[in-house]
Structure formats: structure tokens, C-alpha cells
DSSP file (Angstrom, degrees, kcal/mol; ACC not computed):
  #  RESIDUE AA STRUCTURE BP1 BP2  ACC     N-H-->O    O-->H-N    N-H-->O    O-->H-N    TCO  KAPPA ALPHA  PHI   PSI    X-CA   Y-CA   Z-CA
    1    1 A X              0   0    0      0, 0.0     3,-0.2     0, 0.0     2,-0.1   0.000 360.0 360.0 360.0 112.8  -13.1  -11.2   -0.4
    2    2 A X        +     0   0    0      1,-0.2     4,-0.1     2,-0.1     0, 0.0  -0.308 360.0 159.1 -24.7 115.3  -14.6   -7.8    0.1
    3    3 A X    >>  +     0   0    0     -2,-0.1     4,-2.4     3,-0.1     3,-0.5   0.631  66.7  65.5-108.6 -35.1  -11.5   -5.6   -1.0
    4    4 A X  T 34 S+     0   0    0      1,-0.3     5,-0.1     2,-0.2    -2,-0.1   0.643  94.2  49.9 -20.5 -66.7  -14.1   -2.5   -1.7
    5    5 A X  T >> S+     0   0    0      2,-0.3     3,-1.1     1,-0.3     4,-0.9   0.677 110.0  48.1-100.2 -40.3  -15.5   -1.7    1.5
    6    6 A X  H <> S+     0   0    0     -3,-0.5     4,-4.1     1,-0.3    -1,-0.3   0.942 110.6  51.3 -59.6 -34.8  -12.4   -1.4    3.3
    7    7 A X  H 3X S+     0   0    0     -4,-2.4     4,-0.6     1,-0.3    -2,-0.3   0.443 106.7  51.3 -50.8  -1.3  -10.8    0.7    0.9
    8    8 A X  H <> S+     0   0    0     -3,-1.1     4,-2.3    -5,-0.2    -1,-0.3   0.452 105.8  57.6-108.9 -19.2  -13.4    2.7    1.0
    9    9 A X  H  X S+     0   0    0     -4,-0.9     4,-2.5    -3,-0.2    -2,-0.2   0.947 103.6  53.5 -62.3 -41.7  -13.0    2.7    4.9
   10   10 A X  H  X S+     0   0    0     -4,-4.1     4,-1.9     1,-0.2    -3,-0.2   0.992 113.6  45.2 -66.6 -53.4   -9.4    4.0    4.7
   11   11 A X  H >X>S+     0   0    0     -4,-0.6     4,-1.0    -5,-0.2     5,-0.8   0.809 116.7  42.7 -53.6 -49.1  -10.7    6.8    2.6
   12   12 A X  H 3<5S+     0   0    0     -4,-2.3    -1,-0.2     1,-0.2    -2,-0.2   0.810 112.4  49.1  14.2 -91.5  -13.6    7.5    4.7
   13   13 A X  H 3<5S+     0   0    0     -4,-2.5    -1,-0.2     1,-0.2    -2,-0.2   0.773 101.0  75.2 -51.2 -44.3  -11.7    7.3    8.1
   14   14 A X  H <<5S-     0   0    0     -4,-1.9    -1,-0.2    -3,-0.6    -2,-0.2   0.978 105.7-121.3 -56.0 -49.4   -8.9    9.9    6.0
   15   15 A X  T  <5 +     0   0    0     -4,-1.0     4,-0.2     4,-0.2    -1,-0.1   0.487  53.8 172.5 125.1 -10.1  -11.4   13.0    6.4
   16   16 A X    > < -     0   0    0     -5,-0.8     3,-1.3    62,-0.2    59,-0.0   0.524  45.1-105.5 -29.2 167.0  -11.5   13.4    2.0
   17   17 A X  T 3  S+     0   0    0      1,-0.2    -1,-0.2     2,-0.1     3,-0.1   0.633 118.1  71.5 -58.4 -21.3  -13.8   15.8    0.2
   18   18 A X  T >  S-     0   0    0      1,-0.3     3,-5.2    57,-0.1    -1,-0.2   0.386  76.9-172.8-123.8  -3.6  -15.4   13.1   -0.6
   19   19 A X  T <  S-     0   0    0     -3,-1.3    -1,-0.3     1,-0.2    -4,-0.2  -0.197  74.4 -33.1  65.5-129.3  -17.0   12.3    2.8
   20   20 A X  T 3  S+     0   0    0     -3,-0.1     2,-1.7     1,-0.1    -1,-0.2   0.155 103.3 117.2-113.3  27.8  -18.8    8.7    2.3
   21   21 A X    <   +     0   0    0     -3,-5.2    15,-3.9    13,-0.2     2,-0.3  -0.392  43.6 109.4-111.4  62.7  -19.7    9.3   -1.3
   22   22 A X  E     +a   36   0A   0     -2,-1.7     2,-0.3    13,-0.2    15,-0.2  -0.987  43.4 179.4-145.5 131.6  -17.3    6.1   -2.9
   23   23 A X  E     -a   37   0A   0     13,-1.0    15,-4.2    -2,-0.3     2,-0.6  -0.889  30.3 -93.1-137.5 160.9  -19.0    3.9   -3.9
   24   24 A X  E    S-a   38   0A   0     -2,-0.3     2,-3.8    13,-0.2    15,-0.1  -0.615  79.4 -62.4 -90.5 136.2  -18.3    0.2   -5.8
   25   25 A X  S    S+     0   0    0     13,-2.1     2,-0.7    -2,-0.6    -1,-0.2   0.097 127.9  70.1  25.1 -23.6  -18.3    0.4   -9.4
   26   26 A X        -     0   0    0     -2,-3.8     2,-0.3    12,-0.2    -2,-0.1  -0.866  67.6-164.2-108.3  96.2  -22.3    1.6   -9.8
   27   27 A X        -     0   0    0     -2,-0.7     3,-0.1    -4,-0.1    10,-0.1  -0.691  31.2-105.0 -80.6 143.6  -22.4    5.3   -8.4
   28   28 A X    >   -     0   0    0     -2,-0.3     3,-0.6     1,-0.2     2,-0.2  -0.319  47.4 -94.0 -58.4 152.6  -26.4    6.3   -7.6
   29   29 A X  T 3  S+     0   0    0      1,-0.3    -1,-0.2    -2,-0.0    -3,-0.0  -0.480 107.9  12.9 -90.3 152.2  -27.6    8.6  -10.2
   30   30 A X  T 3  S+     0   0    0     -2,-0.2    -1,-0.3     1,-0.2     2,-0.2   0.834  84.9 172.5  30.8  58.4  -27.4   12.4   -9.5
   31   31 A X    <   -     0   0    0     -3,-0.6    -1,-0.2     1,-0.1     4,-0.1  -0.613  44.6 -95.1 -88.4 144.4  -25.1   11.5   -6.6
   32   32 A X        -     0   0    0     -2,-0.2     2,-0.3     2,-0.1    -1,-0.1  -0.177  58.0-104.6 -59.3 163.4  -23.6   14.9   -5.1
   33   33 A X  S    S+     0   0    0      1,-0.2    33,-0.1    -3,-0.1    -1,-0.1  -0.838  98.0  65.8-120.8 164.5  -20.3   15.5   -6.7
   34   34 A X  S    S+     0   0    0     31,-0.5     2,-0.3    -2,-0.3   -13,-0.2   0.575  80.5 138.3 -89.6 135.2  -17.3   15.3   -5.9
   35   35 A X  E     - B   0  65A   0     30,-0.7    30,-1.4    -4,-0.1     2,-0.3  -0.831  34.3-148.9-147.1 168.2  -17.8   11.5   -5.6
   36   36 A X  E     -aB  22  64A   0    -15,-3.9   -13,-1.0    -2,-0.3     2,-0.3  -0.921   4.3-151.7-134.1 160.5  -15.7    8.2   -6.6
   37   37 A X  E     -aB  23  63A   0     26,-0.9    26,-2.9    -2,-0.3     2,-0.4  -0.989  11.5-144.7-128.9 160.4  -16.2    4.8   -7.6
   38   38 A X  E     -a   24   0A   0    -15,-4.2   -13,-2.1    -2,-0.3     2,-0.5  -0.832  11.7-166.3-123.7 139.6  -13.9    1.9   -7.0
   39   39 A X        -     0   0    0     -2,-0.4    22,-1.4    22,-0.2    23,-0.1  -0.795  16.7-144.7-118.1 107.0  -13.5   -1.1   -9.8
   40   40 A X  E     +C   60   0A   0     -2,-0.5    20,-0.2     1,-0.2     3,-0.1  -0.195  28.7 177.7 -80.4 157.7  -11.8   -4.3   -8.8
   41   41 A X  E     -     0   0A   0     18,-1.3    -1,-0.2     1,-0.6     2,-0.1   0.819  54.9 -14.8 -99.4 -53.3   -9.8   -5.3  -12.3
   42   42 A X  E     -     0   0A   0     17,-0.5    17,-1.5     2,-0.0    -1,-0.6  -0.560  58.8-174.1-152.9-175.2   -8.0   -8.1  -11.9
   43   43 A X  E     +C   58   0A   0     15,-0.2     2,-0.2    -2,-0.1    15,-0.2  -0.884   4.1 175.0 174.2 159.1   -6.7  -10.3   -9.0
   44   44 A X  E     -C   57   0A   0     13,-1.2    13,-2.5    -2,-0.3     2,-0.2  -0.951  30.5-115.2-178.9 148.6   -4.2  -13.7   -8.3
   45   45 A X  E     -C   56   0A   0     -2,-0.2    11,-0.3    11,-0.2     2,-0.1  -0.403  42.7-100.5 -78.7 164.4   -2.7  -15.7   -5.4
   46   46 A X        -     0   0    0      9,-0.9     2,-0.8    -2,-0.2    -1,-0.1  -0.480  42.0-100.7 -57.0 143.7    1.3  -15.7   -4.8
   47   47 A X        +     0   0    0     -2,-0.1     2,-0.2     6,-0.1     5,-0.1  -0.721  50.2 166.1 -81.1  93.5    3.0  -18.5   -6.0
   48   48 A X        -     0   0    0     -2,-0.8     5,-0.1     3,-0.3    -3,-0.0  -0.543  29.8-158.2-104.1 155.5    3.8  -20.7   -3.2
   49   49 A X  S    S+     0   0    0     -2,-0.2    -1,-0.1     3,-0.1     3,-0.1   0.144  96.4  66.8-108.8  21.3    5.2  -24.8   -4.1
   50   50 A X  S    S-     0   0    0      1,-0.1     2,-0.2     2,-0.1     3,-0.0   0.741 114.7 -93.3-102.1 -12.5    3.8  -25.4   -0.2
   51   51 A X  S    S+     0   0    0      1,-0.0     2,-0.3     0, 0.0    -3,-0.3  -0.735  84.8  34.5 160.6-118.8   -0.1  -24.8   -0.9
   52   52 A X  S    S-     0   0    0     -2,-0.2    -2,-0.1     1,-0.1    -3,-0.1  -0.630  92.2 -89.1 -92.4 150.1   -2.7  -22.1   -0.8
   53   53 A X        -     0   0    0     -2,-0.3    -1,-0.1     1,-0.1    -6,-0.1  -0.125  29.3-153.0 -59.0 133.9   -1.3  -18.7   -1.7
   54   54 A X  S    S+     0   0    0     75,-0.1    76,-2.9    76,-0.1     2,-0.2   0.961  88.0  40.8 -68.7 -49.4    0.2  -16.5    1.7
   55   55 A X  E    S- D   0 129A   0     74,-0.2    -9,-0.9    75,-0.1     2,-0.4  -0.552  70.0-156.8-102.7 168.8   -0.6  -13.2   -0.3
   56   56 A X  E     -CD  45 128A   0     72,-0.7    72,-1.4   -11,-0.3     2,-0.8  -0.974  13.5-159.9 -13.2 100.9   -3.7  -12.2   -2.5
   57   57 A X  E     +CD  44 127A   0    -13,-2.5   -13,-1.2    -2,-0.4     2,-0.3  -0.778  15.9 175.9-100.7 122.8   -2.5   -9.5   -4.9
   58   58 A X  E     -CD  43 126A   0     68,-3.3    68,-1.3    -2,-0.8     2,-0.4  -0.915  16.6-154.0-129.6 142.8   -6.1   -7.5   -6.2
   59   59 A X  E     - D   0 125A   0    -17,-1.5   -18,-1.3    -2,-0.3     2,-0.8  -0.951  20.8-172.8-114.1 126.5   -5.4   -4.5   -8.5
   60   60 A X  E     -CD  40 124A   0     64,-2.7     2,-0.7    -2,-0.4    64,-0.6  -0.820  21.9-122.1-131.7 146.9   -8.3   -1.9   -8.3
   61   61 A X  E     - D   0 123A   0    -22,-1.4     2,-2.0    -2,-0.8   -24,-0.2  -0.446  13.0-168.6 -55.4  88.4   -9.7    1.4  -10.0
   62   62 A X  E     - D   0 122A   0     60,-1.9    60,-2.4    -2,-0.7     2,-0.3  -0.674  10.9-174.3 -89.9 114.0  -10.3    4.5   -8.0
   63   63 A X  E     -B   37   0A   0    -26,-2.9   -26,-0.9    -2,-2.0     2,-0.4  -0.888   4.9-167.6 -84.8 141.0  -12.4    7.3  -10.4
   64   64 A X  E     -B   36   0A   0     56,-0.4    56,-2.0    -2,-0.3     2,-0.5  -0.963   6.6-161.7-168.0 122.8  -12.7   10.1   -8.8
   65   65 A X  E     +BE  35 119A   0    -30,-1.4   -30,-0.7    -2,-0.4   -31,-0.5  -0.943  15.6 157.9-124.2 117.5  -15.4   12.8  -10.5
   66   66 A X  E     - E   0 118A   0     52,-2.7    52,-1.7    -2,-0.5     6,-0.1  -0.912  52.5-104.3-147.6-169.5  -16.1   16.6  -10.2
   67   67 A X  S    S+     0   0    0     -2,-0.3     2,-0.3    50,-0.2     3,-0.1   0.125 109.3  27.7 -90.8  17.7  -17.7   19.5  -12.1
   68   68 A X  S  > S-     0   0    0     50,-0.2     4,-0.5     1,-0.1    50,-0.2  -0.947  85.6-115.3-170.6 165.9  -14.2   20.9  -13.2
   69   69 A X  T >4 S+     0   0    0     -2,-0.3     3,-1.0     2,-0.2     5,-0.2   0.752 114.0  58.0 -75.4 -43.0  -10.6   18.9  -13.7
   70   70 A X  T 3> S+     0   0    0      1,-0.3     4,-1.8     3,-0.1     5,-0.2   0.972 104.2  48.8 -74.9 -44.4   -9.0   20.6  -11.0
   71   71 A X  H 3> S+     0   0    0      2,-0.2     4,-1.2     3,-0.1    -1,-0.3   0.741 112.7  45.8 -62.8 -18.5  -11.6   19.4   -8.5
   72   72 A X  H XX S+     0   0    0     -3,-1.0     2,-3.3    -4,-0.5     3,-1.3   0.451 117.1  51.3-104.9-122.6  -11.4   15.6   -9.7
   73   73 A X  H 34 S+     0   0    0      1,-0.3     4,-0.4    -9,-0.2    -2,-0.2   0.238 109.1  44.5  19.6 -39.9   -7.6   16.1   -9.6
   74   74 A X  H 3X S+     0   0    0     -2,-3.3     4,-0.9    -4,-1.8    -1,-0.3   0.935 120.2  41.7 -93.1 -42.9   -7.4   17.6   -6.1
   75   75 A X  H << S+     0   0    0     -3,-1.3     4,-0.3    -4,-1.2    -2,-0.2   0.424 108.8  58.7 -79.4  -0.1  -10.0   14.6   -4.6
   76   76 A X  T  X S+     0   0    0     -4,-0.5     4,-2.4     2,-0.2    -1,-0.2   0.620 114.5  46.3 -97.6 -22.6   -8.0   11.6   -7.0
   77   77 A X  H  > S+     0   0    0     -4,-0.4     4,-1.6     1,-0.2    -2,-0.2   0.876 111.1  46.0 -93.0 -27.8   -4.7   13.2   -4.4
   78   78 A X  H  X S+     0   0    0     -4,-0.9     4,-1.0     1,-0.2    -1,-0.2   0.747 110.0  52.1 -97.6   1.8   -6.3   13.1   -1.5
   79   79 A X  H  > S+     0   0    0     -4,-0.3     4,-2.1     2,-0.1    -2,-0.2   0.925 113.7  44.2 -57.2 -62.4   -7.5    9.7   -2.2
   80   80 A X  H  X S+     0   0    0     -4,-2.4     4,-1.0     1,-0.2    -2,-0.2   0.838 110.8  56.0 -49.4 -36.6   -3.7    8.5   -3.0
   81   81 A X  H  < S+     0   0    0     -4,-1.6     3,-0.4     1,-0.2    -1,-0.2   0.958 106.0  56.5 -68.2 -45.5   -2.5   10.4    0.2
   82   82 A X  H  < S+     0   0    0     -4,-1.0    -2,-0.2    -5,-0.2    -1,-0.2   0.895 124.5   7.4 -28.6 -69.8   -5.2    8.2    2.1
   83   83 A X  H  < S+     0   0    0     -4,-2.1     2,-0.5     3,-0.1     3,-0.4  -0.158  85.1 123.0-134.3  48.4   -4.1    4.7    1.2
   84   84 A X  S  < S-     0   0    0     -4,-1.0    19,-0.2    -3,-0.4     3,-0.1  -0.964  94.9  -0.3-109.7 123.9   -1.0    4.6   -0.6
   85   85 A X  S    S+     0   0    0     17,-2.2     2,-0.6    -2,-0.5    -1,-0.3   0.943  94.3 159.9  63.9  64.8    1.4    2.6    1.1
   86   86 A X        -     0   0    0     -3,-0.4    16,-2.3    16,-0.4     2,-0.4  -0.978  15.1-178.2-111.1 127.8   -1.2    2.0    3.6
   87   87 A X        +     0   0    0     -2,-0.6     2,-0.2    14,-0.3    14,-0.1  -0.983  28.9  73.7-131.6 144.9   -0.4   -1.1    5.6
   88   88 A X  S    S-     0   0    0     -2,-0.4    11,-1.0    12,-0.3     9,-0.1  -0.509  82.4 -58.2 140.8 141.2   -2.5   -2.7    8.6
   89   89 A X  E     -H   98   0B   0      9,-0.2     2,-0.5    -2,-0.2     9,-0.2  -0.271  57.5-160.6 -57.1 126.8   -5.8   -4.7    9.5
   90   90 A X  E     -H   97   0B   0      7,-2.9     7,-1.2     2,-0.0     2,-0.9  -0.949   3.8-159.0-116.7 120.2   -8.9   -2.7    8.1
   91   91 A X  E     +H   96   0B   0     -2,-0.5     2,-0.8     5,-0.3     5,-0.2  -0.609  18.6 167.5 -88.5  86.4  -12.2   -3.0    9.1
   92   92 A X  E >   -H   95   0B   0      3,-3.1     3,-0.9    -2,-0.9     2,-0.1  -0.862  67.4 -48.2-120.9 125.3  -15.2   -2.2    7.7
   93   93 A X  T 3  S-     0   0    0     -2,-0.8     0, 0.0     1,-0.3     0, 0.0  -0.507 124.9 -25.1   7.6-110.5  -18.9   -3.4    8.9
   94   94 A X  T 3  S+     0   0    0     -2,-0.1     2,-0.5    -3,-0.0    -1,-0.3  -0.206 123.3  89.0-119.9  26.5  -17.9   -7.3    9.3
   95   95 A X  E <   +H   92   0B   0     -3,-0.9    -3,-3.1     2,-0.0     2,-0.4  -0.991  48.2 176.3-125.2 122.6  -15.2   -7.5    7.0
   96   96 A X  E     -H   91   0B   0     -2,-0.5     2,-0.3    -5,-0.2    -5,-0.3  -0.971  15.2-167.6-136.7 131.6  -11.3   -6.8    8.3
   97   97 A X  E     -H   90   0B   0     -7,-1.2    -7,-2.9    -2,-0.4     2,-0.6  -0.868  20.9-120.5 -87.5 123.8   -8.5   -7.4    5.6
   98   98 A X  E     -H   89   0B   0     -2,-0.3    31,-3.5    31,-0.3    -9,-0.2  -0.826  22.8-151.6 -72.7  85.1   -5.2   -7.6    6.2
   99   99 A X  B     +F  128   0A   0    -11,-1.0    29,-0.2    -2,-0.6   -12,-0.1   0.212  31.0 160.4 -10.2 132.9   -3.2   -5.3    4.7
  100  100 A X  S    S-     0   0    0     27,-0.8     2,-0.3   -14,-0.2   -12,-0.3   0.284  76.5 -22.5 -89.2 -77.3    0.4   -5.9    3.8
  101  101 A X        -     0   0    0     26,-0.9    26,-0.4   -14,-0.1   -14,-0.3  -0.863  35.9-158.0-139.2 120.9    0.3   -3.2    1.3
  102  102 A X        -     0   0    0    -16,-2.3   -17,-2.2    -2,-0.3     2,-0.4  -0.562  27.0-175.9-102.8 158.4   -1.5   -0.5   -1.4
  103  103 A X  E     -G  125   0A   0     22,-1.2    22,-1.8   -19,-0.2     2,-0.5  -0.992  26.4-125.7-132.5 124.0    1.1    0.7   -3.9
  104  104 A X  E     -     0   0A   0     -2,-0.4    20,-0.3    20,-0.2    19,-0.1  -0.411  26.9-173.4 -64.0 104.8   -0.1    3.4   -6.5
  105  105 A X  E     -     0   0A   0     -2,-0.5    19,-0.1    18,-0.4     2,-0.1   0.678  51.1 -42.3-101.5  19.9    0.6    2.0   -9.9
  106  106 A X  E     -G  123   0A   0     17,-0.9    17,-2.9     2,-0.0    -1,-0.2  -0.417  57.6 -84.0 144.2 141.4   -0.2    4.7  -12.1
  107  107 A X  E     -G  122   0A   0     15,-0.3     2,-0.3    -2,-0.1    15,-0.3  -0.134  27.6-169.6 -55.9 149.6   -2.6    7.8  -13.2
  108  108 A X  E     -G  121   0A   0     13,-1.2    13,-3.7     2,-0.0     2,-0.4  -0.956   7.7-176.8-131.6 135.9   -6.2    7.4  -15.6
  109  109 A X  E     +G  120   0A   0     -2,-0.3    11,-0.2    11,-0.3     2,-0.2  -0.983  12.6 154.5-127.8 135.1   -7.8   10.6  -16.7
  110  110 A X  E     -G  119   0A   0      9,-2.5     9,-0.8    -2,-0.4     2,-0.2  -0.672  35.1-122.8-132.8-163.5  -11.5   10.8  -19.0
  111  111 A X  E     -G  118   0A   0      7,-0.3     2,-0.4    -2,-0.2     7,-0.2  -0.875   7.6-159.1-140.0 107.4  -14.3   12.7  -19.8
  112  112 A X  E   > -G  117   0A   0      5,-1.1     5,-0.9    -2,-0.2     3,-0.4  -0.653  13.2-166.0-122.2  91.6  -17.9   11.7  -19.2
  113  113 A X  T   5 +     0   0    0     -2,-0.4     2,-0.3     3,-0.2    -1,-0.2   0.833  63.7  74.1 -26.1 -52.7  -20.0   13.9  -21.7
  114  114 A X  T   5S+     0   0    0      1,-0.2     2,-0.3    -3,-0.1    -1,-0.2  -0.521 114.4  10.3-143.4 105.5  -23.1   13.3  -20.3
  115  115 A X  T   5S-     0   0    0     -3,-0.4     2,-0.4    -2,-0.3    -1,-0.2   0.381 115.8-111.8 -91.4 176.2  -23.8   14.6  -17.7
  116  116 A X  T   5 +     0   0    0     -2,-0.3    -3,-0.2    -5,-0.0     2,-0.2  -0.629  56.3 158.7 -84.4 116.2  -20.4   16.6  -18.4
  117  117 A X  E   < - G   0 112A   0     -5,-0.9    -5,-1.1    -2,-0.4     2,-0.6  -0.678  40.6-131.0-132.6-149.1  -18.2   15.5  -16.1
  118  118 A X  E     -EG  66 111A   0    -52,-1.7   -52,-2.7    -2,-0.2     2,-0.5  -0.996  21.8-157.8-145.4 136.1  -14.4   15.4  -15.5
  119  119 A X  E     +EG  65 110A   0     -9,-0.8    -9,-2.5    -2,-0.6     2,-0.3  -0.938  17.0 167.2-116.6 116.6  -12.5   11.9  -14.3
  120  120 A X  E     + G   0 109A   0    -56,-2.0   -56,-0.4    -2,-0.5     2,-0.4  -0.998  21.2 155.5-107.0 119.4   -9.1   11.6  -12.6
  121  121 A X  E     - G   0 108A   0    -13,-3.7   -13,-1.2    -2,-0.3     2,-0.3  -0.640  27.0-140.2-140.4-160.8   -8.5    8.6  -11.3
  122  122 A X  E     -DG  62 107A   0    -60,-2.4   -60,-1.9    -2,-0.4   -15,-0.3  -0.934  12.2-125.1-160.0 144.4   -5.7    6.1  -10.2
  123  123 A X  E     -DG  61 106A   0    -17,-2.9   -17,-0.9    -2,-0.3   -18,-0.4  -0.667  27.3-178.4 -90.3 158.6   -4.6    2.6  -10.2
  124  124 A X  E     -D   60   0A   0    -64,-0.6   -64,-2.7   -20,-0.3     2,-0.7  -0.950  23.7-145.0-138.9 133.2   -3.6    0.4   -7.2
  125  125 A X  E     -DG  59 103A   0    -22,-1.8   -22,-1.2   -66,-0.3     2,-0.4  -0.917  14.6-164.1-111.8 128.7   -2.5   -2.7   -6.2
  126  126 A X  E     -D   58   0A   0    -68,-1.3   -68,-3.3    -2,-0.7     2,-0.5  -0.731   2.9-163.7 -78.5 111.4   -3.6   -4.0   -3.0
  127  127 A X  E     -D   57   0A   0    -26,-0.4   -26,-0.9    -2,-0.4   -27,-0.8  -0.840  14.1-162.0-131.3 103.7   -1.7   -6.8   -1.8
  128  128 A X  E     -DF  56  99A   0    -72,-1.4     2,-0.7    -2,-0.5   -72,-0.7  -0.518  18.6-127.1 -90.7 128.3   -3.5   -8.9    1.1
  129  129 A X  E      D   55   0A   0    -31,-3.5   -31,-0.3    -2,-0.3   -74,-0.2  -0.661 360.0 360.0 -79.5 113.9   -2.4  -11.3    3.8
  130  130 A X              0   0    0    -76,-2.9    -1,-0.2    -2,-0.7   -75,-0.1   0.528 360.0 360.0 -72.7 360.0   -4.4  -14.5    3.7
């Protein structure tokens, strides 16, 4: 299951700073900033005793990048504002997910020395209807 590319639709579709410039895990070199990448971590069915799992639960990485803290900070909130607690069928090119729900679960902030840039980012868990 694609989770990426609609998540990256709800951001998209939101109107961010960040335009169409999210990208999964591999960002293009000397991509314009402010720009994001999304990392799937981890992922597991529900436990059902009737068969195949109802829900899909995927937890993923948003990074979120600028020249300055404040700027990867302002574009990591308007990410969260986007698709937190976002529920609904998403669509993006031939892939539509069904949403139950995204839930924020919790801040990441770096550093990338070179080139110098400043990382805000956030965790989420995605929880999908099969």
C-alpha cells in the first residue's frame, strides 16, 4: 500500500509553503527549500480472531527543512494542521486509501550540517481501512 502519495496529497491539496515539494524518503539534490520528506517506519494489521486485519495501522515521518529553525517550524505546523485527525478516502494518481484516521504522535527536531540545514519534523500514525 502506497501510504506516501496520499499523504502527500492531503498536504498538497492543504495550500502549505511547501507547494508539491514532499517528497518520499529521497529528496532531489538542491531541491528549493522549504521542502519535506516522508519516511514510512513501521506498520501492522489489527488483531482480529475472524481473519485478515479490518485496520492497517502505518506510522510515518514527516521532516520538514528550511534555511532557519523558525521556517522548518512554521512548515512542520502547517503540515500537522493539514492532516492531523484527517479522516476520509484520499486519492492520489491511482491510489485512494481509506482513511479512518492520522493522529500526531509526537515532535523530531535535527540539524543537517551539510548543506546547513535545520529539521523539524513530526511523527504520525496513520490508521487505514482495509
Amino acid at each position: 500500500m502506497n501510504i506516501t502519495g496520499p499523504i502527500k496529497q492531503l498536504i498538497v491539496d492543504a495550500g502549505t509553503a511547501l507547494g508539491s515539494r514532499i517528497h518520499p524518503a529521497l529528496v532531489p539534490e538542491n531541491e528549493t527549500l522549504p521542502f519535506a520528506a516522508i519516511t514510512v517506519v513501521s506498520g501492522f494489521g489489527s488483531e482480529t480472531k475472524t481473519g485478515v486485519s479490518e485496520t492497517d495501522i502505518i506510522r510515518v515521518q514527516i521532516d520538514c527543512y528550511g534555511e532557519t529553525y523558525g521556517a522548518a517550524a512554521a512548515v512542520n505546523q502547517e503540515v500537522r494542521d493539514a492532516i492531523d485527525y484527517h479522516s476520509g478516502e484520499v486519492t492520489s494518481g491511482t491510489d485512494t486509501v481509506n482513511v479512518d484516521w492520522i493522529a500526531w504522535s509526537g515532535p523530531i527536531e535535527g540539524f543537517e550540517n551539510n548543506p546547513r540545514l535545520f529539521r523539524v519534523g513530526s511523527e504520525y500514525t496513520v490508521h487505514i481501512k482495509n
